[in-house]
C-alpha angles and dihedrals in degrees: 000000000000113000128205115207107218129174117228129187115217133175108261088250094067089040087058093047087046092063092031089063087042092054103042094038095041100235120172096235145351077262101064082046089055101042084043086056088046092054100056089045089061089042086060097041092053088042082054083048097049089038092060101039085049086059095051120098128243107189095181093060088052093051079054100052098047089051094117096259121134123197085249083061084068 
């Protein structure tokens, strides 16, 4: 995997909870805490994604469906 290497300015809270996580989870580095948060950002993101394209109507699928065909026609 390439890596980038970025500088980042945090309050010295997050900083603290940083090591904190690294400590009690045994990460190898602040880094591995960081691209792990940043993981589950874009997980939510992509959920938020999946949730709204679930909601949108497609009317042809559902002129498909009602087409008369039962499972036993296949």
């Amino acid at each position: 995997m390439q890596v980038e290497k970025l500088s980042v300015s945090l309050p010295a809270s997050l900083v603290q909870f940083i090591e904190g996580y690294k400590v009690a989870h045994s990460c190898k580095s602040r880094s591995q805490v960081i691209e792990m948060a940043l993981q589950l950002l874009r997980q939510q993101e992509l959920e938020e994604a999946y949730r709204e394209a679930s909601t949108e109507v497609d009317n042809d699928w559902d002129v498909t469906i009602a087409d008369g065909l039962t499972d036993e026609t296949w």
